[in-house]
C-alpha positions as CSV (number, residue, x, y, z in Angstrom):
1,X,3.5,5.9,53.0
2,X,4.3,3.8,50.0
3,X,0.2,4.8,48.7
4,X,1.2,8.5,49.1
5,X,4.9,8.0,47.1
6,X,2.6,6.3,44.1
7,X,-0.5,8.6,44.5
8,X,1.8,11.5,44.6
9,X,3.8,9.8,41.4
10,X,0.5,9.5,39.3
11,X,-0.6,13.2,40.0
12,X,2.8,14.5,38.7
13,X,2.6,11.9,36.1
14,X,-1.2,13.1,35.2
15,X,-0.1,16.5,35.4
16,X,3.0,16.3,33.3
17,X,0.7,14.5,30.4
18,X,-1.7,17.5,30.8
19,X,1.3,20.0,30.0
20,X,2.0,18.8,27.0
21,X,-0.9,19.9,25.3
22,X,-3.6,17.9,23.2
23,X,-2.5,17.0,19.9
24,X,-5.8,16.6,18.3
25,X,-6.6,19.9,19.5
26,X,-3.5,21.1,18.3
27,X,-4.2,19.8,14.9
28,X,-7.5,21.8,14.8
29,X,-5.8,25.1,15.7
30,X,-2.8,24.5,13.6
31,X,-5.4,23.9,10.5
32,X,-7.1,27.6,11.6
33,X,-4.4,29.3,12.7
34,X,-1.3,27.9,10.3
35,X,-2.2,25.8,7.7
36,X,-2.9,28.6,5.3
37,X,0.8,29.4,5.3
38,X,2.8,26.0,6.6
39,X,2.1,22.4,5.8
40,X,2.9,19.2,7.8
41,X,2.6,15.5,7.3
42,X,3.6,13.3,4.7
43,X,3.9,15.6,1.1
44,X,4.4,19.0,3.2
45,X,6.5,21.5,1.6
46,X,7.0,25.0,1.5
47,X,4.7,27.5,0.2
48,X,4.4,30.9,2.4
49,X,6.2,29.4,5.1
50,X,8.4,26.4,5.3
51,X,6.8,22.5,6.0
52,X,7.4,21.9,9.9
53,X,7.6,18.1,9.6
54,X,10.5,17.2,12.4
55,X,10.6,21.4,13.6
56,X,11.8,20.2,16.6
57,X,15.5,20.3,16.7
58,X,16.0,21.4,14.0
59,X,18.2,24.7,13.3
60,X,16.2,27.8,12.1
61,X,15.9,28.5,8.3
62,X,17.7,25.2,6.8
63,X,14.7,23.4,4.9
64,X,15.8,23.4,1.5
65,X,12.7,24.3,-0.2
66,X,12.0,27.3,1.4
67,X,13.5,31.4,0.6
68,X,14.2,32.4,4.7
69,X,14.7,35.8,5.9
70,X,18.0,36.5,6.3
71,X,17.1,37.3,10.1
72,X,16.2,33.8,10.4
73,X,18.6,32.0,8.7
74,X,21.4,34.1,11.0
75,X,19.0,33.5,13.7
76,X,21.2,30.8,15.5
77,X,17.7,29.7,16.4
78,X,17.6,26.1,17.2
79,X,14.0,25.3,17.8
80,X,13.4,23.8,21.2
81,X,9.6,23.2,22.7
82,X,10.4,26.1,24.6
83,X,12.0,28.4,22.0
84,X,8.8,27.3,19.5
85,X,6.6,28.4,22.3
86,X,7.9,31.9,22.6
87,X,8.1,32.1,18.7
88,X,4.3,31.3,18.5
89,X,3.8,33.6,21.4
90,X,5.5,36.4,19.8
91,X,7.4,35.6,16.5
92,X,9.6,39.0,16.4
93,X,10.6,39.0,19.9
94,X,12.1,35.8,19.6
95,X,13.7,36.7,15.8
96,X,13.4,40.3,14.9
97,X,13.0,40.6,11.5
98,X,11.6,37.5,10.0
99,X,9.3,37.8,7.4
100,X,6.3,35.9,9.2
101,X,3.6,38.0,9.7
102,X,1.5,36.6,13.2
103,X,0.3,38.2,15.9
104,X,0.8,35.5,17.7
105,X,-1.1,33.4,20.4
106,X,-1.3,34.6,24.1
107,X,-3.3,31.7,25.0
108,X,-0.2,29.0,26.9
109,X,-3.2,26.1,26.4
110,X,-3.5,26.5,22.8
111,X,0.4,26.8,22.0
112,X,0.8,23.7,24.0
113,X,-1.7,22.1,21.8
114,X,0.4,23.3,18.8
115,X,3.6,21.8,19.8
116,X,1.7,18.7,20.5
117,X,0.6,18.3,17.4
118,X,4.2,19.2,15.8
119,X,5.4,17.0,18.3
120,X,3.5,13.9,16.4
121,X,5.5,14.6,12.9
122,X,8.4,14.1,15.2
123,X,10.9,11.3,13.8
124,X,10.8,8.4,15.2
């Protein structure tokens, strides 16, 4: 019984990992599918869109460097992994009006790929 508790623990463990997306990945799509509009990493700042370093947490439209839409800086968006995800799913359903112009991705694999490369310009 005590091998079927830890086996059991490891898949859920193995599992959970797998959720949470492949950064390296990540930082390929992000490069395709972001980069020409958002920067990340040590020098980011804001160009078309605002630098995403520490995203995560952190109350929508408050970098200083960037012009927001007034839709998102009354947004009262705070993003969350899971409030990110449905932005990159589907940026005006989650904060209609922003200026952002994305289809979006459909694809949950690839978002989770995104946020786990975000994830990594997390502070620490």
């Amino acid at each position: 019984m005590k091998y079927a508790l830890l086996t059991f623990a490891l898949m859920l463990n193995l599992g959970s990992a797998h959720a949470a997306g492949d950064a390296e990945a990540g930082g390929k799509l992000f490069a395709k599918t972001c980069g020409g509009c958002h920067s990340i990493g040590e020098g980011a700042r804001g160009g078309f869109g605002p630098e995403l370093n520490g995203i995560i947490g952190r109350p929508a439209g408050t970098t200083a460097d960037y012009q927001y839409s007034d839709a998102m800086k009354n947004s009262g968006v705070v993003w969350t992994r899971d409030k990110l995800a449905a932005y990159i799913e589907a940026p005006k359903k989650v904060v209609s009006g922003t200026r952002m112009i994305f289809w979006g991705i459909s694809d949950p694999e690839k978002i989770d790929n995104i946020l786990a490369y975000l994830e990594t310009f997390q502070p620490k």
